[in-house]
mmCIF file of the N, C-alpha and C atoms, coordinates in Angstrom:
data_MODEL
# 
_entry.id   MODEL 
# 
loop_
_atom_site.group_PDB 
_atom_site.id 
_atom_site.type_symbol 
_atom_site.label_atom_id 
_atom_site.label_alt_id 
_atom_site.label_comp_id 
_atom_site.label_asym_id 
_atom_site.label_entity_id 
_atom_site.label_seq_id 
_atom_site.pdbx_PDB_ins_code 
_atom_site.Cartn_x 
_atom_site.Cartn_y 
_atom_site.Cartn_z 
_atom_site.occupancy 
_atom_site.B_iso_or_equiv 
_atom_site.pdbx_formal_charge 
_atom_site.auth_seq_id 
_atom_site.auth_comp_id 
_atom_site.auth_asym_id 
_atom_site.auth_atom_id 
_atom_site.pdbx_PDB_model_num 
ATOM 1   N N  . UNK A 1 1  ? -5.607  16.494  -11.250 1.00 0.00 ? 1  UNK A N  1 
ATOM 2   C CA . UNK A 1 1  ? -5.122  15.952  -9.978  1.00 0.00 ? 1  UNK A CA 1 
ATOM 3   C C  . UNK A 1 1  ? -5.183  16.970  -8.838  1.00 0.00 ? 1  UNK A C  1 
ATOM 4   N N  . UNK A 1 2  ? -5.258  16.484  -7.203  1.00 0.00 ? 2  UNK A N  1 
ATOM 5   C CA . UNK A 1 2  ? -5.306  17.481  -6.183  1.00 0.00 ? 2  UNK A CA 1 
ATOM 6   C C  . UNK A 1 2  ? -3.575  17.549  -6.043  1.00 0.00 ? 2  UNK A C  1 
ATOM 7   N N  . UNK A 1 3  ? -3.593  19.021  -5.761  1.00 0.00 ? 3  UNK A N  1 
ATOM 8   C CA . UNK A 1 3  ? -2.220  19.510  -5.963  1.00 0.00 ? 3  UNK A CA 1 
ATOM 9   C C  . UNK A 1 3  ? -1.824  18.895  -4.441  1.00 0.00 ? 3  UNK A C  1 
ATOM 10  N N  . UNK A 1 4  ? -1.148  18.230  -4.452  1.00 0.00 ? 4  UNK A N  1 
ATOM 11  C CA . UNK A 1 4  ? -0.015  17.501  -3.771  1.00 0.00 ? 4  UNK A CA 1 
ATOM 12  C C  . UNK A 1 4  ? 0.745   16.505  -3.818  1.00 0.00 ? 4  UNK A C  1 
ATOM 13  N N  . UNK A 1 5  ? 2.289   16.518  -3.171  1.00 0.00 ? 5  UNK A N  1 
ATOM 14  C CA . UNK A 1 5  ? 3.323   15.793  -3.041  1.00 0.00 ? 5  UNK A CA 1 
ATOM 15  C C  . UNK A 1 5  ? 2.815   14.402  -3.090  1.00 0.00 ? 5  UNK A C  1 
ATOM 16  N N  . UNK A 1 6  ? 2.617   13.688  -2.243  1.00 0.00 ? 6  UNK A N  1 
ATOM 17  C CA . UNK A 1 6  ? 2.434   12.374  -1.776  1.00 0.00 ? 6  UNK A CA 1 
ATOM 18  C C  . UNK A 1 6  ? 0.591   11.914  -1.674  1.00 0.00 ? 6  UNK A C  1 
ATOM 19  N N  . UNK A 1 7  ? 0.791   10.830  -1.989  1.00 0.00 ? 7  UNK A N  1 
ATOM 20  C CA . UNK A 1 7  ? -0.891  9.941   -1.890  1.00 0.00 ? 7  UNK A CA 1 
ATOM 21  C C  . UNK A 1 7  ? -0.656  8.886   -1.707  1.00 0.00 ? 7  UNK A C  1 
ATOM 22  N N  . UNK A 1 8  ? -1.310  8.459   -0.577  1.00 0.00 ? 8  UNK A N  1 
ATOM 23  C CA . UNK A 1 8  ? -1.685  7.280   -0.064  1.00 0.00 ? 8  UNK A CA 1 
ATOM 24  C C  . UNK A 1 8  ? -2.492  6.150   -0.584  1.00 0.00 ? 8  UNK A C  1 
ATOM 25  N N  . UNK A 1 9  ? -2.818  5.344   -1.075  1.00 0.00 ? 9  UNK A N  1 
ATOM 26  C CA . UNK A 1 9  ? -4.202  4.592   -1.691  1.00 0.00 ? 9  UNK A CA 1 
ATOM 27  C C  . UNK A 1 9  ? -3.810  3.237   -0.196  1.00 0.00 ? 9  UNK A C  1 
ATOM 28  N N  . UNK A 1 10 ? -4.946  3.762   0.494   1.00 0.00 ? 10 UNK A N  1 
ATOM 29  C CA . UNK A 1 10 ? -4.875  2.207   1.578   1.00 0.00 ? 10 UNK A CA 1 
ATOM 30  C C  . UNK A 1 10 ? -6.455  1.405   0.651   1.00 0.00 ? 10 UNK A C  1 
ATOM 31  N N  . UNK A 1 11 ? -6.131  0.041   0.908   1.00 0.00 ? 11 UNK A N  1 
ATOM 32  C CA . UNK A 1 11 ? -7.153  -0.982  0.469   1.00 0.00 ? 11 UNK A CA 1 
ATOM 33  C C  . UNK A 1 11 ? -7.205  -0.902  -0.967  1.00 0.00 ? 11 UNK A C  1 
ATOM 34  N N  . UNK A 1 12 ? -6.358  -0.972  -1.772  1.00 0.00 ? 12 UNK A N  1 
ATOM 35  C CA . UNK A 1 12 ? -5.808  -0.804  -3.021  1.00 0.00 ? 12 UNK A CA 1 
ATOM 36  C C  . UNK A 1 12 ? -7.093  -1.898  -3.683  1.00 0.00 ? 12 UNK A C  1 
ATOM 37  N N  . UNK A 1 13 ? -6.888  -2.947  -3.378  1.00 0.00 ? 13 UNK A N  1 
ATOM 38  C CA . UNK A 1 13 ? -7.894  -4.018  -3.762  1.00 0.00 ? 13 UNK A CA 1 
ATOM 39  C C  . UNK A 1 13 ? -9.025  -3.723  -3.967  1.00 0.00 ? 13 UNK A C  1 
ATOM 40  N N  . UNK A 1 14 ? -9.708  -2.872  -3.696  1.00 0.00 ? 14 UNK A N  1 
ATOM 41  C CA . UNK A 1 14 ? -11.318 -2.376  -3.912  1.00 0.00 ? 14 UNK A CA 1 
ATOM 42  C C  . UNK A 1 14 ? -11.154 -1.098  -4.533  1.00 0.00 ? 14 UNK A C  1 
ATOM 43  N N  . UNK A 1 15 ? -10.099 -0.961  -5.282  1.00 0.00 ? 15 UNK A N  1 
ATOM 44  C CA . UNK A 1 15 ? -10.715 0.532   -6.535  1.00 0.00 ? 15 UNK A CA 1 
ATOM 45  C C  . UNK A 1 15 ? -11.231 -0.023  -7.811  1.00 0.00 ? 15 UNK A C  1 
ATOM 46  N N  . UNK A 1 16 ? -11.675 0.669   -8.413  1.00 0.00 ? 16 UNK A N  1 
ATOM 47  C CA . UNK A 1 16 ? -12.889 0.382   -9.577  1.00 0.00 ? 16 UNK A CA 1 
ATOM 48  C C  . UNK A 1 16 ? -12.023 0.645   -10.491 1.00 0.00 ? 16 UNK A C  1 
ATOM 49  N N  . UNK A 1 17 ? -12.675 0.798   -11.877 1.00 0.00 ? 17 UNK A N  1 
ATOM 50  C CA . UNK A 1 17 ? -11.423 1.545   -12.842 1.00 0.00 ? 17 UNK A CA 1 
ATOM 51  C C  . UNK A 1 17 ? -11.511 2.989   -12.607 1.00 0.00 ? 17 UNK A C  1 
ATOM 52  N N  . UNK A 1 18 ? -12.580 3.663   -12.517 1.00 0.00 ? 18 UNK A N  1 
ATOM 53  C CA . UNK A 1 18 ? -12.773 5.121   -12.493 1.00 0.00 ? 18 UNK A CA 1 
ATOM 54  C C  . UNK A 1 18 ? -11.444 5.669   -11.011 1.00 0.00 ? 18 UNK A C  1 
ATOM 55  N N  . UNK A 1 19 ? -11.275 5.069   -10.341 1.00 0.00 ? 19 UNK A N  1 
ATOM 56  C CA . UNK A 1 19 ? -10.522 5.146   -8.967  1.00 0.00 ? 19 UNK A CA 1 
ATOM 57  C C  . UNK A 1 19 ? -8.942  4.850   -9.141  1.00 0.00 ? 19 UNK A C  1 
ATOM 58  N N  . UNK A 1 20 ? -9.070  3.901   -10.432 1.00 0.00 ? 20 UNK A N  1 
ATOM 59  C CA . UNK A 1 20 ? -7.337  3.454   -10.631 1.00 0.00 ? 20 UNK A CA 1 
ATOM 60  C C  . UNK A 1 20 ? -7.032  5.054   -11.463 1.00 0.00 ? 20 UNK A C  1 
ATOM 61  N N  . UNK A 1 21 ? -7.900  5.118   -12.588 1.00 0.00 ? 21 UNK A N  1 
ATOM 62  C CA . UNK A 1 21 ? -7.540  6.424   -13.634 1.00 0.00 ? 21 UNK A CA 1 
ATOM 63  C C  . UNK A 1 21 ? -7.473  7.345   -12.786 1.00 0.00 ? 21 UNK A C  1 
ATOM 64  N N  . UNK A 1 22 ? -7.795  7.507   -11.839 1.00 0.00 ? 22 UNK A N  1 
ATOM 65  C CA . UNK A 1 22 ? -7.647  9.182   -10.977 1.00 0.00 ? 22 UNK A CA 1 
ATOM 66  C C  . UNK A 1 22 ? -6.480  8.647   -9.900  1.00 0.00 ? 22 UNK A C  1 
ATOM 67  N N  . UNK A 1 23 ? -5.832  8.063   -9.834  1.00 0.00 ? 23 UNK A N  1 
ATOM 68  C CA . UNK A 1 23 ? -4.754  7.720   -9.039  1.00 0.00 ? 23 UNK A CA 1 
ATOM 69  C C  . UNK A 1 23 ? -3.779  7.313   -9.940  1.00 0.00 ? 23 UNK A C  1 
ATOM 70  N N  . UNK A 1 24 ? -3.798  7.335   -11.210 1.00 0.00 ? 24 UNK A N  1 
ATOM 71  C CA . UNK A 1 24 ? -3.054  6.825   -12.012 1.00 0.00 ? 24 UNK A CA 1 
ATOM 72  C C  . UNK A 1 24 ? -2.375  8.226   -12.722 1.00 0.00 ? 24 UNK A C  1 
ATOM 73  N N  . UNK A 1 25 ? -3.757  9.165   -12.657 1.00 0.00 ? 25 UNK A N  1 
ATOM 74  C CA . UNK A 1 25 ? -3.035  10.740  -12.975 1.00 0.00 ? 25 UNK A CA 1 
ATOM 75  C C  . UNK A 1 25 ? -2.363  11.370  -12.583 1.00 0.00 ? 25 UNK A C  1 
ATOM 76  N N  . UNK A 1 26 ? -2.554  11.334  -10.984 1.00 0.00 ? 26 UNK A N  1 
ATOM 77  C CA . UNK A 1 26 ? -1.570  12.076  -9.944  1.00 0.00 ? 26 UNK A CA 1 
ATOM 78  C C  . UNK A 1 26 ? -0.440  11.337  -9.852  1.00 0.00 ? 26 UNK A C  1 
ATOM 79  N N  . UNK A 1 27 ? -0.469  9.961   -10.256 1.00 0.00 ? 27 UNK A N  1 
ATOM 80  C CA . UNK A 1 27 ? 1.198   9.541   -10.891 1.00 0.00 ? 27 UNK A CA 1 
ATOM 81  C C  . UNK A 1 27 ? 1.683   9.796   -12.196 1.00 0.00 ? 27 UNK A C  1 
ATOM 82  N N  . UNK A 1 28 ? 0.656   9.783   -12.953 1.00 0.00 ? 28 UNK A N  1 
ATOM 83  C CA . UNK A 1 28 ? 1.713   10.474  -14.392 1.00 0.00 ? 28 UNK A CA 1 
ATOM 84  C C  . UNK A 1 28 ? 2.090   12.199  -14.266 1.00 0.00 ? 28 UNK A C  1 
ATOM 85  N N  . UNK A 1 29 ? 1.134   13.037  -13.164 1.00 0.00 ? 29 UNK A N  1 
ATOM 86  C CA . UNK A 1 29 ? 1.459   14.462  -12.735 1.00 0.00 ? 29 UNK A CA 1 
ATOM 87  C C  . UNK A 1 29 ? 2.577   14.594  -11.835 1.00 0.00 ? 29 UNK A C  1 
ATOM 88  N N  . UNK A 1 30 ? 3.651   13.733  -11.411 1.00 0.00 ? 30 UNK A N  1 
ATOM 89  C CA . UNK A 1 30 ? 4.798   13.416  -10.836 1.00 0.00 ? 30 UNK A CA 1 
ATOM 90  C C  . UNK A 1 30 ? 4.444   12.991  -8.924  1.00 0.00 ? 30 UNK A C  1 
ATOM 91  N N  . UNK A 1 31 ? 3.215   12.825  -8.434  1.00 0.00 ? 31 UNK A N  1 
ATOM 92  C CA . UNK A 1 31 ? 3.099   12.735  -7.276  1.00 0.00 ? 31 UNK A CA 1 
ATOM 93  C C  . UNK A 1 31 ? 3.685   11.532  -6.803  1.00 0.00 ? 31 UNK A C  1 
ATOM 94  N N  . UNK A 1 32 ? 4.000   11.123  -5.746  1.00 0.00 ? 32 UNK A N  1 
ATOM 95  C CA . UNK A 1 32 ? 4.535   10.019  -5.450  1.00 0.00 ? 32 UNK A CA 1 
ATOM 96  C C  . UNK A 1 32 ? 3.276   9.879   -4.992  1.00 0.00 ? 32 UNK A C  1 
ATOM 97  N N  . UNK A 1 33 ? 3.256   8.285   -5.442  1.00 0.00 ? 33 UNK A N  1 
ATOM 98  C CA . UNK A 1 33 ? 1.596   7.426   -4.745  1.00 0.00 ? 33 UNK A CA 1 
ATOM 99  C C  . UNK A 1 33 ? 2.529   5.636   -4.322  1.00 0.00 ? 33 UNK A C  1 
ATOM 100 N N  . UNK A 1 34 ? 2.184   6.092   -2.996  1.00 0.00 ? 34 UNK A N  1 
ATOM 101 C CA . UNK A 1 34 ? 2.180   4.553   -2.412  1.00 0.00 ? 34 UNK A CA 1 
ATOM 102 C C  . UNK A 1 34 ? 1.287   3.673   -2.164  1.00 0.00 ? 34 UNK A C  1 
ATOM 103 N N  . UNK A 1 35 ? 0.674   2.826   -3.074  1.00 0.00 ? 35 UNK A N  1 
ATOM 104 C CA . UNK A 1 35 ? -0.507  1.523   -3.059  1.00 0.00 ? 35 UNK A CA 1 
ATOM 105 C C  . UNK A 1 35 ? -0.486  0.690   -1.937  1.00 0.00 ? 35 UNK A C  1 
ATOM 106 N N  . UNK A 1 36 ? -1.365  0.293   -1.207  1.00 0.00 ? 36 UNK A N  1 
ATOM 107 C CA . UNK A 1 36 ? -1.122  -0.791  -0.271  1.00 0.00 ? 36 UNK A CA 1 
ATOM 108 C C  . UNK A 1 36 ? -2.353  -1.663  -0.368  1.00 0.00 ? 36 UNK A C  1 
ATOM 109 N N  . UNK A 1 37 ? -2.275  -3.112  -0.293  1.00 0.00 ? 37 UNK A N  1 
ATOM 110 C CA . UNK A 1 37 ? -3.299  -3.761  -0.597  1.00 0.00 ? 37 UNK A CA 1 
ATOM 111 C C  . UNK A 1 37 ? -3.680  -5.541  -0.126  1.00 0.00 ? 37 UNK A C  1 
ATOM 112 N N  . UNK A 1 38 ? -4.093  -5.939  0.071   1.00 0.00 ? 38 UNK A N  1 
ATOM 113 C CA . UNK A 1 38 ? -4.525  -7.269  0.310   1.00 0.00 ? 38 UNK A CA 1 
ATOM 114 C C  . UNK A 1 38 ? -4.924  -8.153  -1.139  1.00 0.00 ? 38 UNK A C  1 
ATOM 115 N N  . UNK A 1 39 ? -3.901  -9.054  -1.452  1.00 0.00 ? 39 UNK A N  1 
ATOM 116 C CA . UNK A 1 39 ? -4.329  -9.835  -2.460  1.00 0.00 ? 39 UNK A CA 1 
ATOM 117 C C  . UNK A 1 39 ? -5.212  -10.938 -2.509  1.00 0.00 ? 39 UNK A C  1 
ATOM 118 N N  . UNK A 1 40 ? -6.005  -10.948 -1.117  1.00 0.00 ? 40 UNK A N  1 
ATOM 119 C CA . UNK A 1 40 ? -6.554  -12.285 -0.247  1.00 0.00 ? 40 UNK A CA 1 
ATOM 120 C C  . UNK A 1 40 ? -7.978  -11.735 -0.222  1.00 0.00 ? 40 UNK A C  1 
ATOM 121 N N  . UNK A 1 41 ? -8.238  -10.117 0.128   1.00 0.00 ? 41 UNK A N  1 
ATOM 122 C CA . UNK A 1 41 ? -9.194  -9.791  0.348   1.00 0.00 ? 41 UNK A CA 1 
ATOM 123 C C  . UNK A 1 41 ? -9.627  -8.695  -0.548  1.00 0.00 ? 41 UNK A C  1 
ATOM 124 N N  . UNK A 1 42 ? -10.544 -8.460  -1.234  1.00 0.00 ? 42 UNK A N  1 
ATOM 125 C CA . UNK A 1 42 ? -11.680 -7.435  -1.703  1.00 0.00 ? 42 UNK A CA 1 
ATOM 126 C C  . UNK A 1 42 ? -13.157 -7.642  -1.351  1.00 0.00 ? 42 UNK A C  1 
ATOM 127 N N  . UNK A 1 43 ? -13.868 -6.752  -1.013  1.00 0.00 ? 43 UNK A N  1 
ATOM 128 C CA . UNK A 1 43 ? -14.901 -6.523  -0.552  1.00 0.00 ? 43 UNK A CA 1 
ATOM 129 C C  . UNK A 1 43 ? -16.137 -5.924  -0.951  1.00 0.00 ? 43 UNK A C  1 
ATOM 130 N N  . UNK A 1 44 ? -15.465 -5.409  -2.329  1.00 0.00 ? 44 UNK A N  1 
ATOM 131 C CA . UNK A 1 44 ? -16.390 -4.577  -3.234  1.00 0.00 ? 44 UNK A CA 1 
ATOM 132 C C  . UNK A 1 44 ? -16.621 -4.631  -4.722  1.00 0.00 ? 44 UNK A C  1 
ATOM 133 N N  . UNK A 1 45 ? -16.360 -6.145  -4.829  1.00 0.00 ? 45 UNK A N  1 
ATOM 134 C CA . UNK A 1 45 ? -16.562 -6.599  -6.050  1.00 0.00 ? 45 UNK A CA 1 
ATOM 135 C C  . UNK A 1 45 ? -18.238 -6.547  -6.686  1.00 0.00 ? 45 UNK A C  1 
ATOM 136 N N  . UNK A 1 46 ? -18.887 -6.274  -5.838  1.00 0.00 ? 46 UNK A N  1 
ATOM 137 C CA . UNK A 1 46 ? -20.296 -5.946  -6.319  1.00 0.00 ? 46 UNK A CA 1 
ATOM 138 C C  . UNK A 1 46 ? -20.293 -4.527  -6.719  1.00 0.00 ? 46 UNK A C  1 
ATOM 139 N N  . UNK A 1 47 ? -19.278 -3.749  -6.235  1.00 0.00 ? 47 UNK A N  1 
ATOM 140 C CA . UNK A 1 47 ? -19.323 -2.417  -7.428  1.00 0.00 ? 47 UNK A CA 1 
ATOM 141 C C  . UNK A 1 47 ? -18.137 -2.731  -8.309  1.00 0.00 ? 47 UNK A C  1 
ATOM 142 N N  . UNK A 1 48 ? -17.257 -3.382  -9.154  1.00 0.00 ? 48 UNK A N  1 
ATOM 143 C CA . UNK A 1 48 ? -16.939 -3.717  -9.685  1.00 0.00 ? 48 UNK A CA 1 
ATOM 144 C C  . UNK A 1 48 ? -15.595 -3.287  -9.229  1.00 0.00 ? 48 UNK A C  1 
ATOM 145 N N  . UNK A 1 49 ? -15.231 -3.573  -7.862  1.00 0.00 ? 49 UNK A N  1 
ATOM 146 C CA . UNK A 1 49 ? -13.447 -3.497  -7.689  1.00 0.00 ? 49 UNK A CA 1 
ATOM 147 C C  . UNK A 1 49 ? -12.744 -4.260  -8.534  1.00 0.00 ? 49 UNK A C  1 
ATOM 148 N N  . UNK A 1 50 ? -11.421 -4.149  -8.515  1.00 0.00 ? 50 UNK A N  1 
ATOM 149 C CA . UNK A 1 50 ? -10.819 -4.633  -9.472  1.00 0.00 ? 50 UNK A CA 1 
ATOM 150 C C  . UNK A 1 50 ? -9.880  -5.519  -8.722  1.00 0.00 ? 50 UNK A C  1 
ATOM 151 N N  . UNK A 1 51 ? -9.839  -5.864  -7.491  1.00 0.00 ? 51 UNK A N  1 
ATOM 152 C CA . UNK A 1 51 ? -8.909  -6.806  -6.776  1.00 0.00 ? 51 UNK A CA 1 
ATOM 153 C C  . UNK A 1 51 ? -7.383  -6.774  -7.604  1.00 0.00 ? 51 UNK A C  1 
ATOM 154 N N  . UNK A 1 52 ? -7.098  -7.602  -6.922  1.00 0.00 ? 52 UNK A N  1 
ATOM 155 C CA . UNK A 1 52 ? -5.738  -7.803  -7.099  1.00 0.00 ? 52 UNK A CA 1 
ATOM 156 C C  . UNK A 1 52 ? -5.018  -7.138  -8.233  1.00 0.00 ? 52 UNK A C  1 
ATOM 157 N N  . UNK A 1 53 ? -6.290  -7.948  -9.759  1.00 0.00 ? 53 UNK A N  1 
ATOM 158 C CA . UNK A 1 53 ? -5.548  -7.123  -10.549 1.00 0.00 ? 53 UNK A CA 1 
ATOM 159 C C  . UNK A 1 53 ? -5.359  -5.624  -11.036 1.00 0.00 ? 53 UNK A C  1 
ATOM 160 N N  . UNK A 1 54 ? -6.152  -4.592  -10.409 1.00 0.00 ? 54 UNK A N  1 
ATOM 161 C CA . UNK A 1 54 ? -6.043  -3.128  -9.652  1.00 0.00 ? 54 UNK A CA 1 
ATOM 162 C C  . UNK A 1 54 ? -4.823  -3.058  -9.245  1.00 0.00 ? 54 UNK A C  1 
ATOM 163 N N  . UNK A 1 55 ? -4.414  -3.820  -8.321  1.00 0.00 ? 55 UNK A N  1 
ATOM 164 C CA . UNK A 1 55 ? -2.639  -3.620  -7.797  1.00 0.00 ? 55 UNK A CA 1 
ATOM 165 C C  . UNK A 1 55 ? -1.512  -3.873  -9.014  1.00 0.00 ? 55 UNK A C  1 
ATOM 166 N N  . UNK A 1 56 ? -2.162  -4.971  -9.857  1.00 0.00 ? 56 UNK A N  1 
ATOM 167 C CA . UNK A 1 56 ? -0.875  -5.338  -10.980 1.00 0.00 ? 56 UNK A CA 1 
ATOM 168 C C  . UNK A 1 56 ? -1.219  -4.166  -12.061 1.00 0.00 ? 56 UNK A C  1 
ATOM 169 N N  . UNK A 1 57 ? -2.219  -3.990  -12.098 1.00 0.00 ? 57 UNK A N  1 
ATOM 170 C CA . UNK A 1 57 ? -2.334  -2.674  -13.238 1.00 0.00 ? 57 UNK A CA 1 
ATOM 171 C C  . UNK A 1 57 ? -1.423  -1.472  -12.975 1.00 0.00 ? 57 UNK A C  1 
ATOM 172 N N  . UNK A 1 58 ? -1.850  -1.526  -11.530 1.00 0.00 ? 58 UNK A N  1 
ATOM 173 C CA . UNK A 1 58 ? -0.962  0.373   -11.363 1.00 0.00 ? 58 UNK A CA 1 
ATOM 174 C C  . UNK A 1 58 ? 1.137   0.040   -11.121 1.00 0.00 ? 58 UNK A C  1 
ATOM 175 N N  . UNK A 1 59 ? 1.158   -1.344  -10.588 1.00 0.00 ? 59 UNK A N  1 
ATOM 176 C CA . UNK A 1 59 ? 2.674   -1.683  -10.460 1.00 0.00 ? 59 UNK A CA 1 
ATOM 177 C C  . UNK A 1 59 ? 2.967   -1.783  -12.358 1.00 0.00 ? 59 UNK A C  1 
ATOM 178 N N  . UNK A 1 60 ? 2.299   -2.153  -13.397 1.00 0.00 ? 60 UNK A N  1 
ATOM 179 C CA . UNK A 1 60 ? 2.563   -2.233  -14.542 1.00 0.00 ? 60 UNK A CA 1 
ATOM 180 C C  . UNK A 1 60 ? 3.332   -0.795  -14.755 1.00 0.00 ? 60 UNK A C  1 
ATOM 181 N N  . UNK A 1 61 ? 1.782   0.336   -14.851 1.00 0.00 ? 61 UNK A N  1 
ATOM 182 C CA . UNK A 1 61 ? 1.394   1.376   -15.280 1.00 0.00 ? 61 UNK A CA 1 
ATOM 183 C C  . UNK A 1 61 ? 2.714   2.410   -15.129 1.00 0.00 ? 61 UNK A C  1 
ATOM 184 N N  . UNK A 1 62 ? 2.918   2.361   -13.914 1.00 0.00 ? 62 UNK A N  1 
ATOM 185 C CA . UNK A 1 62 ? 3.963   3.145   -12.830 1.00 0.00 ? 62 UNK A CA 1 
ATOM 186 C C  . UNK A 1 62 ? 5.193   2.407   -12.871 1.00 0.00 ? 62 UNK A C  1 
ATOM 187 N N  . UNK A 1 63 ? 5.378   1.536   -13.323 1.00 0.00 ? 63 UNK A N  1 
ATOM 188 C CA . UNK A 1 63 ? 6.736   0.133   -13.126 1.00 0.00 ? 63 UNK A CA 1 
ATOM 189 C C  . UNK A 1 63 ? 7.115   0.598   -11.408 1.00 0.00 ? 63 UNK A C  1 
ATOM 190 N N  . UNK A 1 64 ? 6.148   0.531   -10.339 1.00 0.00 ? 64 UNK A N  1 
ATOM 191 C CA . UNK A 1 64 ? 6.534   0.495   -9.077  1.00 0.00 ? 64 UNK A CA 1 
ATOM 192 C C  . UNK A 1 64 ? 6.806   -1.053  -8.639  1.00 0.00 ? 64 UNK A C  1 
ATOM 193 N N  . UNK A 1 65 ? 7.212   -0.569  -7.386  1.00 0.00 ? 65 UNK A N  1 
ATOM 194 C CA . UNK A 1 65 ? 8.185   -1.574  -6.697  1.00 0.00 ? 65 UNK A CA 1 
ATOM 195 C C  . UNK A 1 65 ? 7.333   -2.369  -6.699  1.00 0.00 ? 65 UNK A C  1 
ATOM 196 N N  . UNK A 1 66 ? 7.214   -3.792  -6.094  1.00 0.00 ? 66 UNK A N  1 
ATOM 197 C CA . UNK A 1 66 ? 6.055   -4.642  -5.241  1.00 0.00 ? 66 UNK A CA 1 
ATOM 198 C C  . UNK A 1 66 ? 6.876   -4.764  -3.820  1.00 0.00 ? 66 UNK A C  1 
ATOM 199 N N  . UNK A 1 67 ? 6.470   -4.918  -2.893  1.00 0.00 ? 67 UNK A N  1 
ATOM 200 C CA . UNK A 1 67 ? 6.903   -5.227  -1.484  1.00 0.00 ? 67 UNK A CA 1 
ATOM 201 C C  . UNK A 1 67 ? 6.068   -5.769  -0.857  1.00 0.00 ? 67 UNK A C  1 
ATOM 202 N N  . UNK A 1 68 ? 6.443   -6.990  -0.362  1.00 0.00 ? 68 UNK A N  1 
ATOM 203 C CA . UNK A 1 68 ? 5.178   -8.285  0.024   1.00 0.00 ? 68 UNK A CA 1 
ATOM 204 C C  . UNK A 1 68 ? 5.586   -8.204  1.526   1.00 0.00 ? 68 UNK A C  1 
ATOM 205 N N  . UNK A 1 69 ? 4.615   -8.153  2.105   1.00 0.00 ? 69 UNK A N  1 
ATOM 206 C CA . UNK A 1 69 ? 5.152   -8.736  3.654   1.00 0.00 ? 69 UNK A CA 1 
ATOM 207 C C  . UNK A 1 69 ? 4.564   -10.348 3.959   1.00 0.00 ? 69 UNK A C  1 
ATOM 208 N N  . UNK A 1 70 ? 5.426   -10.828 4.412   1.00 0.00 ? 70 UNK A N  1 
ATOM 209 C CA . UNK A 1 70 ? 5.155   -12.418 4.674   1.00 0.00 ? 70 UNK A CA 1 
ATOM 210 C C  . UNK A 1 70 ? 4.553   -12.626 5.927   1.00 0.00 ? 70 UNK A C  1 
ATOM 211 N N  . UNK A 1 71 ? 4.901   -11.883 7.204   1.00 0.00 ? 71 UNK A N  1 
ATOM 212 C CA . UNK A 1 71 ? 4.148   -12.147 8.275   1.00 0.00 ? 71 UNK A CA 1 
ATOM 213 C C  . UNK A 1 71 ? 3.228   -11.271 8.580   1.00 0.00 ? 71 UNK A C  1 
ATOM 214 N N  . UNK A 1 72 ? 1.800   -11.624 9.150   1.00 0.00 ? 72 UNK A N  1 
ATOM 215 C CA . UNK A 1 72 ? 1.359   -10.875 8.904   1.00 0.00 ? 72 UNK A CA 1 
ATOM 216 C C  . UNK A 1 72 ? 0.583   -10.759 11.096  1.00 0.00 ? 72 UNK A C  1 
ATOM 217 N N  . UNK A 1 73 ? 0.479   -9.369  11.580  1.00 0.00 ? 73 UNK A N  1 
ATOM 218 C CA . UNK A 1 73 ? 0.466   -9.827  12.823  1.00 0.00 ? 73 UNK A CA 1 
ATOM 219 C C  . UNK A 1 73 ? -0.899  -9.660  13.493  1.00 0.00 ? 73 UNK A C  1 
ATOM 220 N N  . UNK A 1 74 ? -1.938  -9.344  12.186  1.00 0.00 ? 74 UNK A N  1 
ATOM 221 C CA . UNK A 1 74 ? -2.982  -9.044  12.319  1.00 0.00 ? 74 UNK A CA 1 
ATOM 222 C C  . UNK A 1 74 ? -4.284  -10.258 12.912  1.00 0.00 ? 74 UNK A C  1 
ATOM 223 N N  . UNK A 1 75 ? -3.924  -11.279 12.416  1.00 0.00 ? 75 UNK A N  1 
ATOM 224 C CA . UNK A 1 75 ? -4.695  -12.715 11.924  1.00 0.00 ? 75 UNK A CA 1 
ATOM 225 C C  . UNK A 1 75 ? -3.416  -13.871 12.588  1.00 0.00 ? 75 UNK A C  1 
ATOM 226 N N  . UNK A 1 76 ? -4.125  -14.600 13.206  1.00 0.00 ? 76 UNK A N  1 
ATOM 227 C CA . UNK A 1 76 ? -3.222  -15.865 13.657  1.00 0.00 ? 76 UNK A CA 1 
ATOM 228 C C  . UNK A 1 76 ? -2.632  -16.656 12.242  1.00 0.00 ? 76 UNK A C  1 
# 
C-alpha cells in the first residue's frame, strides 16, 4: 500500500477487480478509504468494471457504512 492516512476512491463503479484488491489493502493496512459511487452509472464495463457490485464488495469486505443521497442536484 502507498503510505498514507486517508484515500479517496471517486467513481467507485468503474474499478476492475485488480483496482478493488489494491484499495481493499490499504483498508486491511488500517487506512481510512472513503468509496463514492453511482449505482445508475458505469462506463467501463468494456474493461471489465465491476459496477455496483464493486461498491457491495468493498461495503461487505470493510463492513463500511452505505450513505445514499436521495437528491441529487446535478441532473433535473
Amino acid at each position: 500500500p502507498v503510505p498514507c492516512q486517508d484515500m479517496l476512491v471517486d467513481e467507485c463503479q468503474d474499478v476492475d477487480e485488480a483496482q478493488l484488491a489494491w484499495v481493499l489493502e490499504h483498508a486491511k493496512a488500517g487506512v481510512r478509504v472513503l468509496v463514492v459511487g453511482d449505482d445508475d452509472q458505469s462506463i467501463y464495463g468494456f474493461r471489465d468494471a465491476l459496477g455496483f457490485e464493486g461498491m457491495v464488495a468493498f461495503q461487505r469486505a470493510t463492513d463500511a457504512e452505505h450513505v445514499s443521497l436521495d437528491i441529487t442536484y446535478r441532473c433535473p
